[in-house]
N, C-alpha and C positions, 0 to 999 in steps of 0.2 A: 689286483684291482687297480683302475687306472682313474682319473678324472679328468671332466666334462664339462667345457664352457655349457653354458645356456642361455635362454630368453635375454636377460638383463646384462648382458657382454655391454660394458660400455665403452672397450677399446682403448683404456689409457693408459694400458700397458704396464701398471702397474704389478699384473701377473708376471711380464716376462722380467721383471728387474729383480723378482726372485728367485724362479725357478732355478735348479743347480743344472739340470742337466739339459737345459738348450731344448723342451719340447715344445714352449709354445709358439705357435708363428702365426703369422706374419708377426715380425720385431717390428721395431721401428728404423731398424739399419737395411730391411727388405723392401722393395719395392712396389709389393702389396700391399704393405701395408699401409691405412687410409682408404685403402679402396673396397677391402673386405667388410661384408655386414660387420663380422664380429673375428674376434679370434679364436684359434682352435689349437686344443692338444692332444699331441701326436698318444697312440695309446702306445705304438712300439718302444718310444723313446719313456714316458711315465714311467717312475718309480715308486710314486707312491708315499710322496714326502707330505705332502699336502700345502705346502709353502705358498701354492699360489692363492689355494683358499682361505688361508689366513689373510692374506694380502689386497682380496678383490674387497674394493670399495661397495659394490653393490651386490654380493651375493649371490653373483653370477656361479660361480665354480662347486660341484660335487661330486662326490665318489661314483664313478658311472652305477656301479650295482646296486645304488639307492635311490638312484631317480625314479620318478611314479608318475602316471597319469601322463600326460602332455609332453613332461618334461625328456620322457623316457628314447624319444626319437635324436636327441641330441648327442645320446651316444653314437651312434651311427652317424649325424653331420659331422661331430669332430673327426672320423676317424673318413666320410669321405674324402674330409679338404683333402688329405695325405694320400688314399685314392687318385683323384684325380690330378693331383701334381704327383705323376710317379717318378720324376726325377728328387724330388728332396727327400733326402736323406738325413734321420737321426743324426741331428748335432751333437758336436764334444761337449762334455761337461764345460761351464763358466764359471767364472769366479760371481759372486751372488751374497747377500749381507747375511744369507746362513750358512755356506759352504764358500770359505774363502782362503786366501793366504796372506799372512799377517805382516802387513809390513807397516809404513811409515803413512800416516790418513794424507789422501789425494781433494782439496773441491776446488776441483778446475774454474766451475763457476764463481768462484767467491774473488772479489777484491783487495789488492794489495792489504798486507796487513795493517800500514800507517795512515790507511784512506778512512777517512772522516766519514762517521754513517751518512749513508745517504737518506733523506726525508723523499717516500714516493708516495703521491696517492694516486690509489687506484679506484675510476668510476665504475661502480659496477659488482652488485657482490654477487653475481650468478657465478658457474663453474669457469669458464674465460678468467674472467677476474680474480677469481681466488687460485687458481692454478696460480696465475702472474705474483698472488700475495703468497705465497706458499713457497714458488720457485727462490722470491727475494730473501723471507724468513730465516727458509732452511741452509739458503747458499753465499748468504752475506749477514752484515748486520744493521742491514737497511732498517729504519722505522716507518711504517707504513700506514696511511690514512684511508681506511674503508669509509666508501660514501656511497650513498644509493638514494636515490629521490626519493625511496618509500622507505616508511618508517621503521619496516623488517628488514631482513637482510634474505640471500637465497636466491634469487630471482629465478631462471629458467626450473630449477631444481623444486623449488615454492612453488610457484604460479603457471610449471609448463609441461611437468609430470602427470601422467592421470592418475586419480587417484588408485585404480587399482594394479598400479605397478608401486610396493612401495618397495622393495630389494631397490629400484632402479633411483626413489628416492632417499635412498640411506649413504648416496654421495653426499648430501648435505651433510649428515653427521658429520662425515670426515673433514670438510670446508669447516666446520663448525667449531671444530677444535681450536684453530686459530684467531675465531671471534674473539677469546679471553690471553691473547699471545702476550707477552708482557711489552714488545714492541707494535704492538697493533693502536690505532684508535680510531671508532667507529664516529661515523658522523652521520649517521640514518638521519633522511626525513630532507635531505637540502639534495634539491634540484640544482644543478649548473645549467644557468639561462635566466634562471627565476631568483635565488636565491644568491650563489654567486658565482661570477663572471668564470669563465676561463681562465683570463688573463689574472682577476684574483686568484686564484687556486695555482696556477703559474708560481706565482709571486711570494706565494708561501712555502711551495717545495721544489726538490732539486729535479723530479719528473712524474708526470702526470701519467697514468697508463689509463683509458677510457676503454672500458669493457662495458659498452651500453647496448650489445645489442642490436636486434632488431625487431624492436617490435609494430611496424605495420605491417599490414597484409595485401597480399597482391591483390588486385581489383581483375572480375572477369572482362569489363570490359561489353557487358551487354545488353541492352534494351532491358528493360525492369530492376536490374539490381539493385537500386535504389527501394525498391517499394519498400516496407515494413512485413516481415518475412524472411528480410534476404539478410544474413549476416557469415561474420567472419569467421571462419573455426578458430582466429585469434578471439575474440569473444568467447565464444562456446566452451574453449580450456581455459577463460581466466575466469569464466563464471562459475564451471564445478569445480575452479580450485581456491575458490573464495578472494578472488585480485579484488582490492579494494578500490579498484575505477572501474569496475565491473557492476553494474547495478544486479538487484536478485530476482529483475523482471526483464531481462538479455533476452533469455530463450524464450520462447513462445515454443509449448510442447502440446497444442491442441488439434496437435494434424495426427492423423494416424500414419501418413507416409512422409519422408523426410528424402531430400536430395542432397546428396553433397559431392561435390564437383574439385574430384583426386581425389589418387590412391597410391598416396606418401603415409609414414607414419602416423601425421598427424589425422588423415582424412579416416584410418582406421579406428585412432582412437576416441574420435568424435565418434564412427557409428559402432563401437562397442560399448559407450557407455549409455548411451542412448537406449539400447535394447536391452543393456543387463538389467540382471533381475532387483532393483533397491537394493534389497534385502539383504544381496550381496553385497554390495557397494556401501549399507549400514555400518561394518566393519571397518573401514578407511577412514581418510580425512577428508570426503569430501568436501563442497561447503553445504550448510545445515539448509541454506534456500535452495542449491540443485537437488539433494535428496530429498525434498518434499515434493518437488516438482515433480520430480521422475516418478516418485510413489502415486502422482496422480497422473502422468503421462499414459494420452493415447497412444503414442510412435508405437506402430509395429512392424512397419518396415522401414528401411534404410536402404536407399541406393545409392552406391558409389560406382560415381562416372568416371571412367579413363579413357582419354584421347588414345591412348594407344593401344596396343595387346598386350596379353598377358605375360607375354614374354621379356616385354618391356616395362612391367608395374613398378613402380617407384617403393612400394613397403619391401621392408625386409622377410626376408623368410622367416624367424621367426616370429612379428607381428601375425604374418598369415597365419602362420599355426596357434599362435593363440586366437586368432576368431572361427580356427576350425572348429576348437576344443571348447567355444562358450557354452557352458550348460543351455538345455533350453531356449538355444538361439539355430536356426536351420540359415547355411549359408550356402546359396546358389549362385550359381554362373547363369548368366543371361546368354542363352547361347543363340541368335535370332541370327548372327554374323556367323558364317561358316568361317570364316578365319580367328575366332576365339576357340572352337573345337580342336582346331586343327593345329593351331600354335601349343596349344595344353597337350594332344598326343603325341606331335612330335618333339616336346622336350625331353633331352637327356637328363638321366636321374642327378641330383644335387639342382639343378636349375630350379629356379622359383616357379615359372610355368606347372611345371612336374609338380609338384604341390597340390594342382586344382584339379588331378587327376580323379581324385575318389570324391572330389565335389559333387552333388545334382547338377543337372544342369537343366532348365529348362526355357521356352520361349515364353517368356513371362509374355502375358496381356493386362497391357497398364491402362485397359479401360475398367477393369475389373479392381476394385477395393482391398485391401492386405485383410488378409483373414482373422479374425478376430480371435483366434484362441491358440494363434502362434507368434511369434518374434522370428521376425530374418532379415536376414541381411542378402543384398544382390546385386555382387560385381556385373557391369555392364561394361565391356569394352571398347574400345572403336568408339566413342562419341564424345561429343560435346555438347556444351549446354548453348543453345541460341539466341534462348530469349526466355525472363520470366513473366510469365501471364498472369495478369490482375489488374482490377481497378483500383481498389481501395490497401489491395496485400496480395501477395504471392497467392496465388489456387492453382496454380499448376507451372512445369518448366517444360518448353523446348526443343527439343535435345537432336541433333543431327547427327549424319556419319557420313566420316570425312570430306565434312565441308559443305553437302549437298543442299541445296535449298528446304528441299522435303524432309522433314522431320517425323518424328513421336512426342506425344504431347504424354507428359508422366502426372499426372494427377499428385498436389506436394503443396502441400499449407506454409512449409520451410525450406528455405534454400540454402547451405551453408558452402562457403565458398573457403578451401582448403588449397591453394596453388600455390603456397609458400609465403613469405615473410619477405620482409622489408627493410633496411635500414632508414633510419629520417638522421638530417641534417640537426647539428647541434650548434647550437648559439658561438661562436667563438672558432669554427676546427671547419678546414676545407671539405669538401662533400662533394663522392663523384654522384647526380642523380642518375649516370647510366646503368652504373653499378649499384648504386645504394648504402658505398659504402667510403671510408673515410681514405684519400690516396696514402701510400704511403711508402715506404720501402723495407723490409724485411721488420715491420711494427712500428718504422721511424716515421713521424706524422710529414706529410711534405712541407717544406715552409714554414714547420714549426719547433724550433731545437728547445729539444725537455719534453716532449710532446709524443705520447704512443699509442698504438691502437693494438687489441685482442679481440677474437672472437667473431663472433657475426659481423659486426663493424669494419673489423681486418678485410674479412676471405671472402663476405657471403653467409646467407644463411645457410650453409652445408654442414653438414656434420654432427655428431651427438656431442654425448658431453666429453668421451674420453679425446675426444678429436681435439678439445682447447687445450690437454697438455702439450704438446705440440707447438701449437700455436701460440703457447704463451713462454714455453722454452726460445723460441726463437723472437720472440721480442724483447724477454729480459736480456737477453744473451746481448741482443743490440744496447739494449737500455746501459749498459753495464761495460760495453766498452767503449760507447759515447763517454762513461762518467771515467774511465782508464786515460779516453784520449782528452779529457779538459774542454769535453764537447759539451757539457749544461750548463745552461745559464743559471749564476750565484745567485737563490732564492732572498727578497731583500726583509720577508715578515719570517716571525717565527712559529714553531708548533701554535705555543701558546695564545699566539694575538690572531691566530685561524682560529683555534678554538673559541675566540669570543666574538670573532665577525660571524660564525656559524649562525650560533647562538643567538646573535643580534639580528641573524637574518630567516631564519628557518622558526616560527613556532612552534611547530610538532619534532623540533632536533632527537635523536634518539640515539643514546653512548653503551656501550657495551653492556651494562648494567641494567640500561631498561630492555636492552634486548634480551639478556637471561629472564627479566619480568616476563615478559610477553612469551616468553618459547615455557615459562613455568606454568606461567595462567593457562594456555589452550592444553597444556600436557595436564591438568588438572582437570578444566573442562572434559577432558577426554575421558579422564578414565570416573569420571561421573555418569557417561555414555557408553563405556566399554567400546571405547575405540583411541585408535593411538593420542591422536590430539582434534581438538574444534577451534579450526581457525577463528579468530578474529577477522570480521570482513569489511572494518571498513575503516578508516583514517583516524578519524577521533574515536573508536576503540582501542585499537595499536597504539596508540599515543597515549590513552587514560592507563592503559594497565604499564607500560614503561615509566609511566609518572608513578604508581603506585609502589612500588620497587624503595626500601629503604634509602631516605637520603643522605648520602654522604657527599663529601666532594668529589667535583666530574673529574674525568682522569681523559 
C-alpha cells in the first residue's frame, strides 16, 4: 500500500521534511518546485510509513487503497507526475526527525548563543505572517508581537477559505498553536495608519515584518462596472466567510444567472458555492447571512469567462475535479469556438485541458433562461467581458472573443469580477503601485532598516498558502542576519509601554486571552447548530465576546 497527495496539497512541504525515504517531489531544493499545483508521491519509492500523513497540515495525504468517490483519481495523478518525468528516479533514503542519525543538534537558523532576544512584530496573522512567527519561535528566541487590524486572528485562512474546503482550513489549527506561545503577544484589533504609526511600532521593536497582504481587487476596467450588481469575488469570499467589513447584504442572489469574469481558484470557488445545494454547506462555517441567502437563492447558472483556452485555465486540476464531482450540479463546456473543442482533444493525458474531456459540451443560447429544475455551471472560453448593461443595475453582460467589436449579450442580474487581488500601500512603508507591492530585497523593505515584508506584499498575489513558507524562510533568514551584522536599529520603547500605547489607542484591542474567548464562543455556537463553529460577524461581536473571557491581568 502506498499513499496519495490529494485536493487540499497546500505545498509547504511540510510532508517532504519527513518523509525517510526521499518519495515526495518536487522538494524545495528542485526546481519544480513552486511551480507544481501540488505535490506528489512516488508509489515506487513509498514504503508505507505514513510520516507524511501525520505531518500534513491540511489533511491532504491518504492510503491510496482508501480513497473514495472523487478522491479516488489522485491515485493515479500522483503516480502520473513520476510518468511523465521518466528521468527521476527513486531517491536514497534521508536523514528525517523519524529516521535519523544521532548526533550533536544542528539550528543553523538560530542566533548566536550571547545575542540578546530579539523583540519582532509581525503585521499580519494570516499563513505569510505566521510561517515568519513560527520560523522565529522555533529557531531563535525572538519574542514576538502578533498584530492584525481585526479583532481575530487567521486572516486568509479565516476569511479567504471556502467554507466547504475545511481539510484545507485546518492550517489554521496548526498557526494556532502558537497564538498561546509563552513568547507571543497578541495585539488584535489595532490597525497601523489608524491606530499606530510605523514609525511607532518601529520604535518599540528590534524589526517589524508586515505580512498584510493583498486585499484589493483588480478592476475590469469596463463600461458598467460600477453599476449595483457588479462586485468583487474579494466581496463574495468575505461575505460567505463572515469578514466583518463585509456587510450580510454584499450579494444580491436574485438573478437566476450569474457571470463571473476568470477561471483562477478563486472564480471557481465563487461559482461552486453559489450552486451548491445549502444543505450541504449547513454543515461548515459558513456565515449564518450567506446560508440564508443561498437557501432562498435563484442562481442556477454560473458562467465563468476565460480570455483564453482551456489549455491555458488559470484553476488547478484539482479545483476542476472537484466541480466535476458536485452533487447535483451539471458542468458544461461552451463550445460555440471550435478552438475550445479542439484544444480539450488534443491534450495529452495529465494536462488540465484533458480533464474536460468527459465534459458536455454544448452551444449554449443565452437568449434562452437557465432551466429551472437544474444548477450548472458553464466554462466559456476565448472571451471577455465588454461591457455591463443596465440602467438602474447589471441585466445583462457583453461578452466578446478576442477583442472583436461584435459581442454576445449573456442575460446576468450579477456580475462578479474574479482577476486577482491587489496589494494597497500602507501609511509609513514604500509602495511600488506598478506591482502592488512593497520594494524590497530578499524581504528587506528598501529604505527602511528593521523593516520586512512576507507574503502577497513581498511577491504578488501568487501562490497558496504552502507557498509563504518559503517566503517567510527567506525573510527571516534576512531579518536574522541584519541583527548578526548590527544592522537594526536599537528599539528606544519597551514591550511594556507598546502594550499601553496599544491599549490607549485601539478600543476594540484583543490579547490572547480574548482570542481563546472568541475561538470558544463560535465553537460553542457551533455545536448548538451541529457544525464546527458560527462565526461571529461583525466588530463589536468579536470584541464583546473577548471582553467576556475572565479578567485577569493582560500579559
Amino acid at each position: 500500500m502506498t499513499y496519495a497527495i490529494t485536493q487540499t496539497c497546500c505545498n509547504d512541504a511540510t510532508c517532504v521534511a519527513v518523509c525517510p525515504v526521499n518519495c515526495i517531489h518536487p522538494t524545495p531544493e528542485e526546481p519544480d518546485f513552486g511551480t507544481t499545483e501540488m505535490l506528489y508521491i512516488d508509489p515506487r519509492a513509498c514504503i508505507d510509513c505514513g510520516a507524511c500523513a501525520d505531518a500534513c497540515p491540511v489533511d491532504a495525504i491518504f492510503p491510496a487503497d482508501r480513497l473514495t468517490g472523487r478522491l479516488r483519481e489522485y491515485e493515479t495523478i500522483n503516480a502520473g507526475y513520476y510518468t511523465e518525468n521518466t528521468a527521476r528516479e527513486p531517491g536514497p533514503a534521508v536523514a528525517s526527525p523519524n529516521f535519523h542519525t544521532w548526533g550533536e543538534p544542528s539550528f543553523p537558523r538560530s542566533l548566536p548563543s550571547d545575542f540578546a532576544p530579539l523583540r519582532v512584530a509581525v503585521v499580519g496573522t494570516g499563513p505569510a505572517g505566521m510561517y515568519a512567527a513560527e520560523d522565529l519561535l522555533l529557531h531563535t528566541n525572538a519574542e514576538v508581537t502578533l498584530i492584525d487590524r481585526l479583532p481575530v486572528a487567521g486572516g486568509l485562512v479565516r476569511y479567504g477559505v471556502a467554507p466547504d474546503h475545511p481539510a484545507t482550513k485546518g492550517a489554521g489549527e496548526t498557526f494556532a498553536r502558537f497564538h498561546s506561545h509563552p513568547r507571543v503577544r497578541m495585539r488584535l484589533g489595532v490597525e497601523i495608519g489608524r491606530d499606530v504609526t510605523a514609525e511607532e511600532l518601529a520604535a518599540h521593536h528590534d524589526a517589524v515584518v508586515y505580512a498584510v497582504g493583498a486585499p484589493a481587487d483588480r478592476r475590469l476596467g469596463i463600461p458598467g462596472e460600477d453599476l449595483p450588481g457588479s462586485v468583487s469575488a474579494t466581496s463574495v469570499v468575505s461575505w460567505y466567510n463572515a469578514h466583518p467589513e463585509t456587510g450580510a447584504d454584499a450579494v444580491p442572489l436574485s438573478a437566476e444567472r450569474v457571470v463571473v469574469v476568470g477561471n483562477g481558484n478563486v472564480a471557481l470557488d465563487v461559482a461552486r458555492v453559489l450552486v451548491t445545494d445549502p444543505a450541504a454547506l449547513a454543515g461548515t462555517d459558513i456565515a449564518d447571512h450567506a446560508l440564508a441567502a443561498l437557501s432562498g437563492s435563484r442562481v442556477r447558472e454560473v458562467v465563468l469567462l476565460g480570455r483564453r483556452g482551456p489549455e491555458h485555465a488559470a484553476y488547478t486540476a484539482s479545483e476542476l475535479l472537484a466541480l466535476k464531482h458536485l452533487p447535483d450540479v451539471d458542468l458544461v463546456v461552451d463550445d460555440r469556438d471550435p478552438r475550445t473543442g479542439a484544444a480539450i482533444d488534443a491534450a495529452a493525458a495529465g494536462e488540465k485541458a484533458a480533464l474536460l474531456r468527459d465534459v458536455a459540451r454544448e452551444a449554449v443560447d443565452w437568449t434562452r433562461p437557465p432551466a429551472p429544475d437544474r444548477r450548472r455551471i458553464v466554462l466559456r472560453f476565448h472571451s471577455a467581458p465588454a461591457e455591463a448593461l443596465g440602467t438602474d443595475a447589471v441585466r445583462a453582460v457583453r461578452v466578446t472573443e478576442d477583442g472583436s467589436e461584435a459581442g454576445t449579450e449573456i442575460g446576468a442580474e450579477l456580475l462578479v469580477r474574479a482577476i486577482g487581488y491587489r496589494g494597497v500601500a500602507l501609511p509609513g512603508l514604500p509602495f511600488d503601485e506598478a506591482t502592488g507591492t512593497v520594494p524590497h530585497e530578499a524581504g528587506r523593505i528598501s529604505g527602511m532598516p528593521g523593516g520586512y515584508v512576507v507574503g502577497w506584499i513581498k511577491r504578488g498575489p501568487s501562490g497558496g498558502i504552502g507557498a509563504n513558507r518559503a517566503c517567510a524562510e527567506e525573510t527571516v533568514g534576512t531579518l536574522l542576519a541584519d541583527a548578526v551584522a548590527g544592522a537594526l536599529p536599537k528599539p528606544t520603547g519597551t514591550s511594556a509601554e507598546f502594550r499601553r500605547l496599544a491599549r490607549s489607542r485601539s478600543k476594540g484591542l484583543v490579547d490572547a486571552r480574548g482570542l481563546a474567548a472568541i475561538d470558544r464562543t463560535e465553537r460553542a455556537r457551533g455545536r448548538e447548530a451541529g457544525r464546527p463553529r458560527v462565526k461571529l460577524a461583525t466588530v463589536p461581536e468579536l470584541v464583546a465576546a473577548a471582553r467576556g473571557s475572565r479578567r485577569r491581568r493582560p500579559v
